[in-house]
C-alpha positions in Angstrom: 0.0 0.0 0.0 1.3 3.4 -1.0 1.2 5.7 1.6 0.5 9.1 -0.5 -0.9 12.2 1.1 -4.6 12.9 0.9 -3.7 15.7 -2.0 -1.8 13.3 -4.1 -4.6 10.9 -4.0 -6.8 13.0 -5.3 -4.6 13.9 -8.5 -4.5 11.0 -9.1 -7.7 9.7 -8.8 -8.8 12.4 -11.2 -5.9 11.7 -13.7 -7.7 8.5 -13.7 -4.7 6.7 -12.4 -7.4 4.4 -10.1 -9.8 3.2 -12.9 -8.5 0.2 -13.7 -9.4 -3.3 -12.5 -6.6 -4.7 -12.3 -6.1 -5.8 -8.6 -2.5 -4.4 -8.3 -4.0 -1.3 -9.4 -6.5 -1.4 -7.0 -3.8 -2.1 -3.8 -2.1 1.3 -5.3 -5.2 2.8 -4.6 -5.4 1.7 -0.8 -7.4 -1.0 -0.7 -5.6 -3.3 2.2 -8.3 -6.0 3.1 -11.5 -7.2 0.6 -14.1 -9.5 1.0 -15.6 -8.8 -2.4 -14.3 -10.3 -6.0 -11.1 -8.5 -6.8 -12.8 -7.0 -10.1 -15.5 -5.2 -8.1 -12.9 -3.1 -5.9 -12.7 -0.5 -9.1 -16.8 0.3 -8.4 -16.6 0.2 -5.0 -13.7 2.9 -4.5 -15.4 4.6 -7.1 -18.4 5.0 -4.9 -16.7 6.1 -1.7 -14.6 8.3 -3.4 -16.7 11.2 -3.1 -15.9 11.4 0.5 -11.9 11.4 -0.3 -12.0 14.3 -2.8 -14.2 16.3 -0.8 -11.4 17.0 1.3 -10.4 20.6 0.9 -8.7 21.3 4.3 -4.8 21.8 4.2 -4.3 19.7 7.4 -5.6 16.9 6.5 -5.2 17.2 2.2 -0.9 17.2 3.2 -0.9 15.2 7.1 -3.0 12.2 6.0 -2.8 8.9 3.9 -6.4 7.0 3.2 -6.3 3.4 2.9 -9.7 1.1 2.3 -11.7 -1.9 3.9 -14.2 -4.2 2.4 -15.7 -5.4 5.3 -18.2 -8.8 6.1 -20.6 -7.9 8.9 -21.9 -11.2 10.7 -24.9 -10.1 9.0 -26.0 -7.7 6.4 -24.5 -7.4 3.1 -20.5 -6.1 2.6 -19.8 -2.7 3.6 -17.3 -0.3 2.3 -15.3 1.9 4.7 -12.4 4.6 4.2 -9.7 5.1 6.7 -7.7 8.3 7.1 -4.0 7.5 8.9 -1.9 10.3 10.1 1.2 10.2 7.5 3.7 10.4 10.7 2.0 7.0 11.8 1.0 8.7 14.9 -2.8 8.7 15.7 -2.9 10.9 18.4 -6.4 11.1 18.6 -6.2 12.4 14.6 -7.3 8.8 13.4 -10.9 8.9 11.6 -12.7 6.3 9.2 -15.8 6.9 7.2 -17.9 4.0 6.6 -20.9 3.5 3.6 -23.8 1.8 4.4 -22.7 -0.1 7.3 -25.6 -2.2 8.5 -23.9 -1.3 12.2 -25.3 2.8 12.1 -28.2 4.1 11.6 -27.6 6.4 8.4 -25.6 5.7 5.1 -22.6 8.1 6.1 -21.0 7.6 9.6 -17.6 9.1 10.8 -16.3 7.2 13.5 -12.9 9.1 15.2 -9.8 8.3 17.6 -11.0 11.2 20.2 -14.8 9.9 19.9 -14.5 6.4 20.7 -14.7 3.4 18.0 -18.5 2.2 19.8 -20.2 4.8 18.1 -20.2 7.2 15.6 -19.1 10.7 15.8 -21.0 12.0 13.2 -24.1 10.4 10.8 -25.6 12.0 7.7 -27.4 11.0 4.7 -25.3 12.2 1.9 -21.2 12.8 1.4 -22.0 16.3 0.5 -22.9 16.9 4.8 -20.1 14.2 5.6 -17.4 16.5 3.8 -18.1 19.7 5.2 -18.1 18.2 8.8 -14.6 16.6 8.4 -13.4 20.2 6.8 -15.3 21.9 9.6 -13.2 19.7 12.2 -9.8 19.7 10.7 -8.6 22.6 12.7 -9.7 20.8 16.0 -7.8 17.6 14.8 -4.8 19.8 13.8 -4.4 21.4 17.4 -5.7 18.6 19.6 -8.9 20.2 20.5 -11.1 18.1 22.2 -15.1 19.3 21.9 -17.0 19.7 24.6 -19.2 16.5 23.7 -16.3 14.1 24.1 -16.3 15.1 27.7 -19.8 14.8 28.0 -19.7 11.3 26.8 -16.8 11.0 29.5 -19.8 11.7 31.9 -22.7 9.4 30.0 -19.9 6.3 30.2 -19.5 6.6 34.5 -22.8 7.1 35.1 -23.8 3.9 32.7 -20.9 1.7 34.6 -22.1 3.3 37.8 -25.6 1.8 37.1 -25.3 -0.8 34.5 -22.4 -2.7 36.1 -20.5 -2.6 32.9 -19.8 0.2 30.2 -22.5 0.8 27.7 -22.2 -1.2 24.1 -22.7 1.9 22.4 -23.1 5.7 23.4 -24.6 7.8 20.2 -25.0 11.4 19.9 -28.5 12.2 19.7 -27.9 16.2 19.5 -26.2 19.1 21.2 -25.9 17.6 25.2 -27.6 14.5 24.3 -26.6 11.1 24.0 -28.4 7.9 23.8 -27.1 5.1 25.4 -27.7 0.9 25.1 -28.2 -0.8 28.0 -25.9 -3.6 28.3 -28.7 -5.2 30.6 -31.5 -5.3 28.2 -29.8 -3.8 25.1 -32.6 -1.3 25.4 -31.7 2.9 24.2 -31.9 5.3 27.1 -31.8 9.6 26.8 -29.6 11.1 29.0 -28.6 15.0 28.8 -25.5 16.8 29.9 -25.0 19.7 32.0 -22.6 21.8 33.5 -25.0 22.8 36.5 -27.6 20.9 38.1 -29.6 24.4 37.9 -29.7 24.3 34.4 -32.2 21.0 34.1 -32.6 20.1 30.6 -36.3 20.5 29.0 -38.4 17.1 29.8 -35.6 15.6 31.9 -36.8 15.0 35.7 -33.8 17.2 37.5 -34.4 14.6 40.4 -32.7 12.3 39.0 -29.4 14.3 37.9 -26.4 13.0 39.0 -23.1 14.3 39.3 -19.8 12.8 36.7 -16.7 13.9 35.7 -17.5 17.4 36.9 -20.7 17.7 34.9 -24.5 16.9 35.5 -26.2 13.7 33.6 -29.5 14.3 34.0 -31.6 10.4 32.4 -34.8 10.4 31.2 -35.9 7.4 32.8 -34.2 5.4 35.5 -31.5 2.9 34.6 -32.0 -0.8 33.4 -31.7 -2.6 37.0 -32.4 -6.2 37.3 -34.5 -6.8 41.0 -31.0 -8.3 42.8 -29.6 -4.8 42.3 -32.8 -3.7 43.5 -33.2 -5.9 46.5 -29.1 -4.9 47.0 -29.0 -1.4 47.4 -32.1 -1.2 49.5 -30.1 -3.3 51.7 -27.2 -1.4 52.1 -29.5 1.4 52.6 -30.7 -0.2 55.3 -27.5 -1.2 57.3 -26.4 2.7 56.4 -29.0 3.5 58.5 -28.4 1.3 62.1 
Protein backbone atom coordinates (compact mmCIF):
# COMPACT_ATOMS: atom_id res chain seq x y z
CA UNK A 1 0.00 0.00 0.00
CA UNK A 2 1.33 3.41 -1.03
CA UNK A 3 1.19 5.69 1.60
CA UNK A 4 0.48 9.09 -0.54
CA UNK A 5 -0.90 12.16 1.06
CA UNK A 6 -4.56 12.88 0.89
CA UNK A 7 -3.69 15.69 -1.96
CA UNK A 8 -1.81 13.27 -4.13
CA UNK A 9 -4.62 10.89 -3.99
CA UNK A 10 -6.84 13.04 -5.34
CA UNK A 11 -4.57 13.89 -8.47
CA UNK A 12 -4.48 11.04 -9.09
CA UNK A 13 -7.70 9.67 -8.83
CA UNK A 14 -8.84 12.35 -11.25
CA UNK A 15 -5.90 11.72 -13.65
CA UNK A 16 -7.65 8.46 -13.70
CA UNK A 17 -4.68 6.68 -12.39
CA UNK A 18 -7.39 4.37 -10.14
CA UNK A 19 -9.77 3.25 -12.86
CA UNK A 20 -8.46 0.15 -13.65
CA UNK A 21 -9.40 -3.33 -12.52
CA UNK A 22 -6.63 -4.73 -12.30
CA UNK A 23 -6.09 -5.84 -8.57
CA UNK A 24 -2.47 -4.38 -8.28
CA UNK A 25 -3.99 -1.26 -9.41
CA UNK A 26 -6.54 -1.44 -7.04
CA UNK A 27 -3.80 -2.08 -3.83
CA UNK A 28 -2.07 1.28 -5.25
CA UNK A 29 -5.17 2.85 -4.64
CA UNK A 30 -5.38 1.71 -0.78
CA UNK A 31 -7.42 -1.01 -0.70
CA UNK A 32 -5.63 -3.35 2.20
CA UNK A 33 -8.29 -6.00 3.06
CA UNK A 34 -11.50 -7.15 0.61
CA UNK A 35 -14.07 -9.45 1.05
CA UNK A 36 -15.58 -8.84 -2.42
CA UNK A 37 -14.34 -10.29 -6.04
CA UNK A 38 -11.10 -8.54 -6.82
CA UNK A 39 -12.75 -6.96 -10.10
CA UNK A 40 -15.48 -5.22 -8.14
CA UNK A 41 -12.92 -3.11 -5.94
CA UNK A 42 -12.66 -0.46 -9.08
CA UNK A 43 -16.78 0.33 -8.40
CA UNK A 44 -16.57 0.23 -5.04
CA UNK A 45 -13.73 2.88 -4.50
CA UNK A 46 -15.38 4.64 -7.06
CA UNK A 47 -18.37 5.02 -4.92
CA UNK A 48 -16.74 6.11 -1.72
CA UNK A 49 -14.59 8.34 -3.44
CA UNK A 50 -16.73 11.15 -3.08
CA UNK A 51 -15.85 11.41 0.53
CA UNK A 52 -11.88 11.37 -0.26
CA UNK A 53 -12.01 14.31 -2.77
CA UNK A 54 -14.23 16.29 -0.77
CA UNK A 55 -11.38 17.00 1.25
CA UNK A 56 -10.44 20.60 0.88
CA UNK A 57 -8.70 21.26 4.34
CA UNK A 58 -4.79 21.76 4.21
CA UNK A 59 -4.27 19.68 7.40
CA UNK A 60 -5.56 16.90 6.47
CA UNK A 61 -5.25 17.16 2.19
CA UNK A 62 -0.94 17.23 3.23
CA UNK A 63 -0.94 15.19 7.08
CA UNK A 64 -2.99 12.15 6.03
CA UNK A 65 -2.83 8.90 3.87
CA UNK A 66 -6.43 7.00 3.20
CA UNK A 67 -6.30 3.37 2.90
CA UNK A 68 -9.69 1.12 2.27
CA UNK A 69 -11.66 -1.94 3.86
CA UNK A 70 -14.23 -4.24 2.42
CA UNK A 71 -15.68 -5.36 5.32
CA UNK A 72 -18.15 -8.80 6.10
CA UNK A 73 -20.59 -7.88 8.85
CA UNK A 74 -21.86 -11.21 10.68
CA UNK A 75 -24.92 -10.13 8.98
CA UNK A 76 -26.04 -7.75 6.44
CA UNK A 77 -24.50 -7.38 3.12
CA UNK A 78 -20.48 -6.08 2.65
CA UNK A 79 -19.84 -2.66 3.57
CA UNK A 80 -17.29 -0.27 2.26
CA UNK A 81 -15.27 1.93 4.74
CA UNK A 82 -12.37 4.62 4.23
CA UNK A 83 -9.68 5.06 6.71
CA UNK A 84 -7.71 8.26 7.14
CA UNK A 85 -4.05 7.47 8.88
CA UNK A 86 -1.88 10.29 10.11
CA UNK A 87 1.24 10.22 7.46
CA UNK A 88 3.66 10.43 10.65
CA UNK A 89 2.02 7.04 11.81
CA UNK A 90 1.03 8.73 14.92
CA UNK A 91 -2.77 8.69 15.66
CA UNK A 92 -2.87 10.86 18.41
CA UNK A 93 -6.38 11.05 18.65
CA UNK A 94 -6.19 12.43 14.63
CA UNK A 95 -7.32 8.76 13.42
CA UNK A 96 -10.85 8.88 11.64
CA UNK A 97 -12.66 6.28 9.22
CA UNK A 98 -15.81 6.92 7.16
CA UNK A 99 -17.90 3.97 6.59
CA UNK A 100 -20.86 3.47 3.63
CA UNK A 101 -23.79 1.76 4.40
CA UNK A 102 -22.72 -0.05 7.29
CA UNK A 103 -25.58 -2.18 8.49
CA UNK A 104 -23.93 -1.31 12.20
CA UNK A 105 -25.27 2.78 12.08
CA UNK A 106 -28.16 4.13 11.60
CA UNK A 107 -27.60 6.43 8.37
CA UNK A 108 -25.61 5.70 5.06
CA UNK A 109 -22.62 8.15 6.13
CA UNK A 110 -20.95 7.65 9.65
CA UNK A 111 -17.56 9.13 10.75
CA UNK A 112 -16.35 7.17 13.49
CA UNK A 113 -12.88 9.11 15.17
CA UNK A 114 -9.84 8.32 17.64
CA UNK A 115 -10.95 11.17 20.19
CA UNK A 116 -14.81 9.90 19.93
CA UNK A 117 -14.53 6.35 20.68
CA UNK A 118 -14.66 3.39 17.99
CA UNK A 119 -18.49 2.22 19.80
CA UNK A 120 -20.19 4.78 18.08
CA UNK A 121 -20.19 7.23 15.56
CA UNK A 122 -19.08 10.75 15.81
CA UNK A 123 -20.99 11.97 13.16
CA UNK A 124 -24.08 10.42 10.80
CA UNK A 125 -25.65 12.03 7.73
CA UNK A 126 -27.41 11.00 4.67
CA UNK A 127 -25.26 12.17 1.94
CA UNK A 128 -21.25 12.78 1.40
CA UNK A 129 -22.00 16.33 0.52
CA UNK A 130 -22.90 16.86 4.85
CA UNK A 131 -20.15 14.23 5.65
CA UNK A 132 -17.40 16.52 3.77
CA UNK A 133 -18.06 19.67 5.16
CA UNK A 134 -18.11 18.21 8.80
CA UNK A 135 -14.61 16.59 8.40
CA UNK A 136 -13.40 20.20 6.82
CA UNK A 137 -15.34 21.93 9.60
CA UNK A 138 -13.22 19.75 12.25
CA UNK A 139 -9.84 19.70 10.67
CA UNK A 140 -8.60 22.60 12.68
CA UNK A 141 -9.74 20.77 16.03
CA UNK A 142 -7.81 17.61 14.79
CA UNK A 143 -4.83 19.85 13.82
CA UNK A 144 -4.38 21.40 17.44
CA UNK A 145 -5.66 18.56 19.55
CA UNK A 146 -8.95 20.22 20.48
CA UNK A 147 -11.10 18.07 22.17
CA UNK A 148 -15.06 19.29 21.87
CA UNK A 149 -17.03 19.75 24.64
CA UNK A 150 -19.17 16.45 23.67
CA UNK A 151 -16.25 14.07 24.11
CA UNK A 152 -16.33 15.07 27.67
CA UNK A 153 -19.78 14.78 27.99
CA UNK A 154 -19.69 11.31 26.78
CA UNK A 155 -16.84 10.99 29.50
CA UNK A 156 -19.81 11.71 31.90
CA UNK A 157 -22.72 9.38 30.03
CA UNK A 158 -19.93 6.32 30.17
CA UNK A 159 -19.54 6.61 34.50
CA UNK A 160 -22.79 7.14 35.08
CA UNK A 161 -23.81 3.91 32.70
CA UNK A 162 -20.86 1.66 34.55
CA UNK A 163 -22.09 3.26 37.84
CA UNK A 164 -25.61 1.77 37.09
CA UNK A 165 -25.32 -0.78 34.51
CA UNK A 166 -22.45 -2.73 36.06
CA UNK A 167 -20.45 -2.63 32.91
CA UNK A 168 -19.83 0.24 30.17
CA UNK A 169 -22.51 0.77 27.66
CA UNK A 170 -22.23 -1.16 24.06
CA UNK A 171 -22.73 1.94 22.38
CA UNK A 172 -23.13 5.68 23.44
CA UNK A 173 -24.62 7.75 20.15
CA UNK A 174 -24.96 11.44 19.89
CA UNK A 175 -28.50 12.22 19.70
CA UNK A 176 -27.86 16.20 19.52
CA UNK A 177 -26.24 19.11 21.20
CA UNK A 178 -25.88 17.62 25.17
CA UNK A 179 -27.63 14.50 24.31
CA UNK A 180 -26.65 11.11 24.05
CA UNK A 181 -28.38 7.93 23.78
CA UNK A 182 -27.11 5.14 25.45
CA UNK A 183 -27.68 0.88 25.05
CA UNK A 184 -28.20 -0.76 27.95
CA UNK A 185 -25.95 -3.61 28.29
CA UNK A 186 -28.74 -5.18 30.61
CA UNK A 187 -31.51 -5.28 28.20
CA UNK A 188 -29.80 -3.77 25.05
CA UNK A 189 -32.61 -1.29 25.39
CA UNK A 190 -31.65 2.90 24.16
CA UNK A 191 -31.95 5.32 27.09
CA UNK A 192 -31.79 9.62 26.83
CA UNK A 193 -29.64 11.15 29.02
CA UNK A 194 -28.56 14.98 28.76
CA UNK A 195 -25.49 16.75 29.94
CA UNK A 196 -24.98 19.72 31.95
CA UNK A 197 -22.60 21.83 33.49
CA UNK A 198 -25.00 22.78 36.50
CA UNK A 199 -27.62 20.86 38.11
CA UNK A 200 -29.60 24.40 37.85
CA UNK A 201 -29.69 24.29 34.39
CA UNK A 202 -32.15 20.99 34.14
CA UNK A 203 -32.59 20.10 30.58
CA UNK A 204 -36.26 20.54 29.01
CA UNK A 205 -38.39 17.11 29.79
CA UNK A 206 -35.61 15.57 31.85
CA UNK A 207 -36.85 15.00 35.72
CA UNK A 208 -33.83 17.22 37.51
CA UNK A 209 -34.42 14.64 40.44
CA UNK A 210 -32.66 12.31 38.97
CA UNK A 211 -29.39 14.25 37.91
CA UNK A 212 -26.42 12.97 38.99
CA UNK A 213 -23.08 14.34 39.34
CA UNK A 214 -19.82 12.80 36.74
CA UNK A 215 -16.73 13.87 35.70
CA UNK A 216 -17.54 17.42 36.90
CA UNK A 217 -20.72 17.65 34.86
CA UNK A 218 -24.47 16.89 35.48
CA UNK A 219 -26.24 13.72 33.60
CA UNK A 220 -29.47 14.29 33.96
CA UNK A 221 -31.64 10.39 32.42
CA UNK A 222 -34.83 10.43 31.24
CA UNK A 223 -35.92 7.38 32.79
CA UNK A 224 -34.16 5.40 35.47
CA UNK A 225 -31.49 2.87 34.63
CA UNK A 226 -31.97 -0.77 33.42
CA UNK A 227 -31.66 -2.59 36.97
CA UNK A 228 -32.44 -6.22 37.25
CA UNK A 229 -34.47 -6.81 41.03
CA UNK A 230 -31.03 -8.31 42.82
CA UNK A 231 -29.56 -4.83 42.25
CA UNK A 232 -32.77 -3.71 43.55
CA UNK A 233 -33.16 -5.89 46.52
CA UNK A 234 -29.13 -4.85 47.01
CA UNK A 235 -28.99 -1.39 47.44
CA UNK A 236 -32.06 -1.24 49.46
CA UNK A 237 -30.13 -3.35 51.75
CA UNK A 238 -27.21 -1.37 52.05
CA UNK A 239 -29.51 1.41 52.55
CA UNK A 240 -30.68 -0.21 55.29
CA UNK A 241 -27.52 -1.16 57.26
CA UNK A 242 -26.39 2.72 56.44
CA UNK A 243 -29.02 3.45 58.51
CA UNK A 244 -28.41 1.32 62.15
Amino acid sequence: MNEMSVRTWQERFRAGDFSSRNRAVQCEAGWYDWFCRDDALAGRLKKISGVVLGITDPFILDNYYVWFKNNCPLEGPLYDDVRFEPLTGERDGKYFVVSLDSPHEHMKWALVTERYGYDAPEFECGNVRDMVKYINAIAPELARGIQPRFVQEKAAVGEYVRQHEGKSSYSIRRAGDHLFAYQSPRDWKYRTVAVSDSPENVPQGFPAELAEQHCMLYVFPSEAPALDRADVLQRAQRRKEQTR
